[in-house]
Jmol script that loads the backbone (N, CA, C; Angstrom):
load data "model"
ATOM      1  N   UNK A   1     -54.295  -6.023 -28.898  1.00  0.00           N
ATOM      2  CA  UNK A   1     -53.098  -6.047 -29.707  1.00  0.00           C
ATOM      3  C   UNK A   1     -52.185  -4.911 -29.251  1.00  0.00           C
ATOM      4  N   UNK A   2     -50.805  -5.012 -29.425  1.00  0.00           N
ATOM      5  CA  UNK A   2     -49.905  -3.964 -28.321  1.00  0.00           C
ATOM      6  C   UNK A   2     -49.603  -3.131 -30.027  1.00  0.00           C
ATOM      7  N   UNK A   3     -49.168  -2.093 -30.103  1.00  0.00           N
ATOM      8  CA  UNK A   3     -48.948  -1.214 -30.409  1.00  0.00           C
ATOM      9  C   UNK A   3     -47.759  -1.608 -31.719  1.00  0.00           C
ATOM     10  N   UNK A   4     -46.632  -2.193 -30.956  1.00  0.00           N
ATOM     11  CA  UNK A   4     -45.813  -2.449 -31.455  1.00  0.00           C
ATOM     12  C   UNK A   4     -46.105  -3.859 -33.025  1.00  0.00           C
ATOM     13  N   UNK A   5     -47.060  -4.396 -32.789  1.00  0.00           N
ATOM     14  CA  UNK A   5     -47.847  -5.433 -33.721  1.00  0.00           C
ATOM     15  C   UNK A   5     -48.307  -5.040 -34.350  1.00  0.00           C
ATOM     16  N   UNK A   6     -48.900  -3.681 -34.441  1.00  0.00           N
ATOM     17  CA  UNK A   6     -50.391  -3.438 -35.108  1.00  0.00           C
ATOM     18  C   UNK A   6     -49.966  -3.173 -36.809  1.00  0.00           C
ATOM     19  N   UNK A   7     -48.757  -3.037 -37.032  1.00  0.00           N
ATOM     20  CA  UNK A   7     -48.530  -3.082 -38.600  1.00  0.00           C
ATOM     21  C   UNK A   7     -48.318  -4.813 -39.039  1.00  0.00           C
ATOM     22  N   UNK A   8     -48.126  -5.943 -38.345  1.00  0.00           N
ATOM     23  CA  UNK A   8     -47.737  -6.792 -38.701  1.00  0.00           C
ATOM     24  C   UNK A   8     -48.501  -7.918 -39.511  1.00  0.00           C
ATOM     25  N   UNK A   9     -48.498  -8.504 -39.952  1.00  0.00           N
ATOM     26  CA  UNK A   9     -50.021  -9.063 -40.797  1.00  0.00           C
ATOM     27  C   UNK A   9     -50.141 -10.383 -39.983  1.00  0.00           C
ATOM     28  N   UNK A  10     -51.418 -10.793 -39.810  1.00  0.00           N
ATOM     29  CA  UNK A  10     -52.098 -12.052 -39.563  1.00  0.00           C
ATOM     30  C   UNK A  10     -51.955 -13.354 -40.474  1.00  0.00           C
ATOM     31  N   UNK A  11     -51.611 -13.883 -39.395  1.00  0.00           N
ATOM     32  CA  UNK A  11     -51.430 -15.644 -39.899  1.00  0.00           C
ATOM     33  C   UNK A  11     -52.388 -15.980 -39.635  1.00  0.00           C
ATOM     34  N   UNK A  12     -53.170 -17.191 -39.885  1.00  0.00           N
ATOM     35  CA  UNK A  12     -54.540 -18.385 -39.460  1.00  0.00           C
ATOM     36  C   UNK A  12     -53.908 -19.259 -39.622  1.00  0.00           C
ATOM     37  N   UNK A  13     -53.879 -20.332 -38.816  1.00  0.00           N
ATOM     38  CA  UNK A  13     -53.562 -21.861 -38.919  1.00  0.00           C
ATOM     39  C   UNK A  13     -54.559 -22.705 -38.273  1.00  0.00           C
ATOM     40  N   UNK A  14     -54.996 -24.240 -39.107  1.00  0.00           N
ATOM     41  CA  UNK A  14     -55.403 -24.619 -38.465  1.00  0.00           C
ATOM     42  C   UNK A  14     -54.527 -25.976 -38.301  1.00  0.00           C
ATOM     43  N   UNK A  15     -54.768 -26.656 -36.623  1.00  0.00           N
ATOM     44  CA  UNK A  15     -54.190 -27.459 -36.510  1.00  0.00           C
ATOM     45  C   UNK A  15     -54.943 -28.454 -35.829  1.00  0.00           C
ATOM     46  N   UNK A  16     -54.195 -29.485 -36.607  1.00  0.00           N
ATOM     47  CA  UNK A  16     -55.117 -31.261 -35.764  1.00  0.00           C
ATOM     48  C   UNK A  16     -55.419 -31.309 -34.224  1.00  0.00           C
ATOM     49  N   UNK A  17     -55.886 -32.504 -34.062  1.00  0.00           N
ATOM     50  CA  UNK A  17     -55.978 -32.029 -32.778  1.00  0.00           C
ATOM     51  C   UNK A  17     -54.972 -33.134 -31.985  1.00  0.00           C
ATOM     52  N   UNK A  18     -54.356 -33.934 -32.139  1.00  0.00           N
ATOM     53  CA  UNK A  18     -52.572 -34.197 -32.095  1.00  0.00           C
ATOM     54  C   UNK A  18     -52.025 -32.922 -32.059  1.00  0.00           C
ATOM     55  N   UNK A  19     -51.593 -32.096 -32.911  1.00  0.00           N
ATOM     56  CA  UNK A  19     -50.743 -30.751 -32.891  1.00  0.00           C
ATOM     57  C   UNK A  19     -51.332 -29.829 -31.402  1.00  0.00           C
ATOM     58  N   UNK A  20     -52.906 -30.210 -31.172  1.00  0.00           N
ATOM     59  CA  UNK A  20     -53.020 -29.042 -29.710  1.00  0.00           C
ATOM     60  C   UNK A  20     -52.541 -29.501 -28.837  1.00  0.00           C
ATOM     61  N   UNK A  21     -52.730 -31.177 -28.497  1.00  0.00           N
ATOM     62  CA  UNK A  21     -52.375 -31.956 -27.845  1.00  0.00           C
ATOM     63  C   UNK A  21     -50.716 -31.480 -27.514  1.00  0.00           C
ATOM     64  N   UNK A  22     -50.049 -31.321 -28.142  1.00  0.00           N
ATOM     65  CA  UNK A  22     -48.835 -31.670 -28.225  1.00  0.00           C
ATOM     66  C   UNK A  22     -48.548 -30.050 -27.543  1.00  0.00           C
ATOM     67  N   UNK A  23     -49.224 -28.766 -28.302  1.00  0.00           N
ATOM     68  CA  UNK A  23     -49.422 -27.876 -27.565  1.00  0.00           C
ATOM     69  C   UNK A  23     -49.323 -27.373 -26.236  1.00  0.00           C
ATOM     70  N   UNK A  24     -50.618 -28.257 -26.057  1.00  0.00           N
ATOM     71  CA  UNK A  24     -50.667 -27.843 -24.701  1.00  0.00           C
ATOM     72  C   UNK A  24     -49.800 -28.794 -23.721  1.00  0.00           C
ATOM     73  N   UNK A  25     -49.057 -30.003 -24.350  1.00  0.00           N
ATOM     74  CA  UNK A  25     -48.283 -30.732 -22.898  1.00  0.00           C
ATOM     75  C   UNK A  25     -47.511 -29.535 -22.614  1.00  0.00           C
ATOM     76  N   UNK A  26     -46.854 -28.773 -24.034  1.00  0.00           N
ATOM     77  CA  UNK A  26     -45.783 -27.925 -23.947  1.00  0.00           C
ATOM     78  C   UNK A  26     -46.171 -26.786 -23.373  1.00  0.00           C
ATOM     79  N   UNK A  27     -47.334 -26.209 -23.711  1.00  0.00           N
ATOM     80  CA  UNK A  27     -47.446 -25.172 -22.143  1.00  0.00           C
ATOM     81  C   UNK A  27     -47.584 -25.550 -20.915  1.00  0.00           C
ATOM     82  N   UNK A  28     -48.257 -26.738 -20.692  1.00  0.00           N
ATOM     83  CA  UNK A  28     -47.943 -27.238 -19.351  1.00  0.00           C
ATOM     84  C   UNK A  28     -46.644 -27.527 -18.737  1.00  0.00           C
ATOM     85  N   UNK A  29     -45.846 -28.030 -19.460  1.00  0.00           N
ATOM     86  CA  UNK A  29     -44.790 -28.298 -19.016  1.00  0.00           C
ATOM     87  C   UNK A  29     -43.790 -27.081 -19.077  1.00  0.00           C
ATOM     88  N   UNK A  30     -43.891 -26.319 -19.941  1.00  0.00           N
ATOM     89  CA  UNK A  30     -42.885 -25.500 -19.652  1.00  0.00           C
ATOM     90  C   UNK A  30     -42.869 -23.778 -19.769  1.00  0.00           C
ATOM     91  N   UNK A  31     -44.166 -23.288 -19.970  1.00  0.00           N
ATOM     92  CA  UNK A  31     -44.829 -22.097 -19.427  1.00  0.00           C
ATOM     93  C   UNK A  31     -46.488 -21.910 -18.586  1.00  0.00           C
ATOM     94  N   UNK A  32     -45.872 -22.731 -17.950  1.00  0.00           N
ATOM     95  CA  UNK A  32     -47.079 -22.488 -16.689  1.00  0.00           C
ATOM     96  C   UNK A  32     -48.709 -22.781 -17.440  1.00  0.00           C
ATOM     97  N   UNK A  33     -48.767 -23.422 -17.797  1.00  0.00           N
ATOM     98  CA  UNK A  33     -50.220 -23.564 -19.115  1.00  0.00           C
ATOM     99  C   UNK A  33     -50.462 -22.369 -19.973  1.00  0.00           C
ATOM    100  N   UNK A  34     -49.625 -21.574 -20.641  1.00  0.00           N
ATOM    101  CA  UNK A  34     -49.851 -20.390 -21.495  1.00  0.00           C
ATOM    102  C   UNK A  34     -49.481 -20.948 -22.836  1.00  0.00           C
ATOM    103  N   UNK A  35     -50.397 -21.350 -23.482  1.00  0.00           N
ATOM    104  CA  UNK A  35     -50.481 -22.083 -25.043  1.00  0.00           C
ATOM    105  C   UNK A  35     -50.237 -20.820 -26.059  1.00  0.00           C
ATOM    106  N   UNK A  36     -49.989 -19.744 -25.582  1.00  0.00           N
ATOM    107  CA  UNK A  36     -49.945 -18.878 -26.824  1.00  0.00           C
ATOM    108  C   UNK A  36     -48.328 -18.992 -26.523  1.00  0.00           C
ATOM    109  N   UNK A  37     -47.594 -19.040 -25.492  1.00  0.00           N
ATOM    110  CA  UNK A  37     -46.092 -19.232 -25.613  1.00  0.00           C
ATOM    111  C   UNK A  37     -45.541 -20.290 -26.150  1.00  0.00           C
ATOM    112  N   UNK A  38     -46.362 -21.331 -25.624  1.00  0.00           N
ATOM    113  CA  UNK A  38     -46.173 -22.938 -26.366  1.00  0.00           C
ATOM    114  C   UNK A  38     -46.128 -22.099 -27.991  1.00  0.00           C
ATOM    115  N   UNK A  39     -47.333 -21.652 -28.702  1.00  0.00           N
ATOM    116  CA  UNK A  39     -47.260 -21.913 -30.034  1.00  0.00           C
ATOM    117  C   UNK A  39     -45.973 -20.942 -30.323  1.00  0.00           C
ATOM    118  N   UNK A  40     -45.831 -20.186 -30.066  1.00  0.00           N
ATOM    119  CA  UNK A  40     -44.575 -19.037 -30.182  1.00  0.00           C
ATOM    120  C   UNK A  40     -43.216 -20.114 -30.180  1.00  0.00           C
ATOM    121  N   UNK A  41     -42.903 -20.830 -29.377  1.00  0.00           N
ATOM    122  CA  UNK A  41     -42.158 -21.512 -29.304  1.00  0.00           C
ATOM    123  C   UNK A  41     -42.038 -22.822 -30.555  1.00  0.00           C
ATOM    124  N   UNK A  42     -43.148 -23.650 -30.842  1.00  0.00           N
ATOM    125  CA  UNK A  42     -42.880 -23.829 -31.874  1.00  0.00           C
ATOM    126  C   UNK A  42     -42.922 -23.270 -32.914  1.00  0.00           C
ATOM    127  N   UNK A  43     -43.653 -22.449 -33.310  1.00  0.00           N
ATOM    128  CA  UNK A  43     -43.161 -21.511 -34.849  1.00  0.00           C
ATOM    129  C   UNK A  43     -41.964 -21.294 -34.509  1.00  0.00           C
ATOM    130  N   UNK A  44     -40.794 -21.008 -33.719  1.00  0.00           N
ATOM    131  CA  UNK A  44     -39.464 -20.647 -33.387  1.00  0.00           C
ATOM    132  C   UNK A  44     -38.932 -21.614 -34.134  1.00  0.00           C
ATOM    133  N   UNK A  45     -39.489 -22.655 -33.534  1.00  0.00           N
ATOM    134  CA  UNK A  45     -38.717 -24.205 -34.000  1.00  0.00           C
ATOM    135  C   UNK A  45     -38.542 -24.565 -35.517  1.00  0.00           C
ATOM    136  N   UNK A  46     -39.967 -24.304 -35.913  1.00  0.00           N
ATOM    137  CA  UNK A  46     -40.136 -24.612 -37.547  1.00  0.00           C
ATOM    138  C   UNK A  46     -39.157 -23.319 -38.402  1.00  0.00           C
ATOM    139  N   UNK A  47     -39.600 -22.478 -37.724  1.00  0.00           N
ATOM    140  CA  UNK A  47     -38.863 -21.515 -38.379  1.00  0.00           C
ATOM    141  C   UNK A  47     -37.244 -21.690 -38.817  1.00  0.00           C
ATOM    142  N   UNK A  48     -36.747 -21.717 -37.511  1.00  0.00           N
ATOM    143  CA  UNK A  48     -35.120 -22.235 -37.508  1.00  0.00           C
ATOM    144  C   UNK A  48     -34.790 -23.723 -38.465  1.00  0.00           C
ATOM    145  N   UNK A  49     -35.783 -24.367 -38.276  1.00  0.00           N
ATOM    146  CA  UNK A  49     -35.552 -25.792 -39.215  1.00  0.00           C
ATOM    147  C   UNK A  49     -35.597 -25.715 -40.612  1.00  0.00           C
ATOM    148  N   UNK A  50     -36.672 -23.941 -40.667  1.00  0.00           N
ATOM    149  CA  UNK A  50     -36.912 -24.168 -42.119  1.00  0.00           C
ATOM    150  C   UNK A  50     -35.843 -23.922 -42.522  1.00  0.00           C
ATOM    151  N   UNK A  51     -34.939 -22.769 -42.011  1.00  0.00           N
ATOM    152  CA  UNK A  51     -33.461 -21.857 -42.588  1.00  0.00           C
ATOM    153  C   UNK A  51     -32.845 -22.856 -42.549  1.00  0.00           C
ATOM    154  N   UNK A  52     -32.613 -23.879 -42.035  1.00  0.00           N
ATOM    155  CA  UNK A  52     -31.145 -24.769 -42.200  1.00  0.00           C
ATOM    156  C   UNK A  52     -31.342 -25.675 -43.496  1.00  0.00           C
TER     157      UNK A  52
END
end "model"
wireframe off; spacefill off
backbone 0.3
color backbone group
């Protein structure tokens, strides 16, 4: 954990396995197979959808 995180609190999610699926096309396709950017990227998504 980097330094800059270490006050931030922990999420758990669990997700189907459709949702990894879907995951991982998206790290494949568009960060080199790194599924922790994939999920970063969608929480971005939900996030922004939730505010509107």
């Amino acid at each position: 954990m980097r330094t800059a995180d270490a006050d931030m609190p922990t999420v758990t999610i669990e997700l189907t396995e459709e949702e990894l699926e879907e995951i991982d096309d998206i790290a494949f396709a568009n960060h080199r197979d790194n599924r922790d950017a994939a999920i970063r990227d969608l929480l971005d998504e939900w996030l922004k959808d939730r505010d509107d």
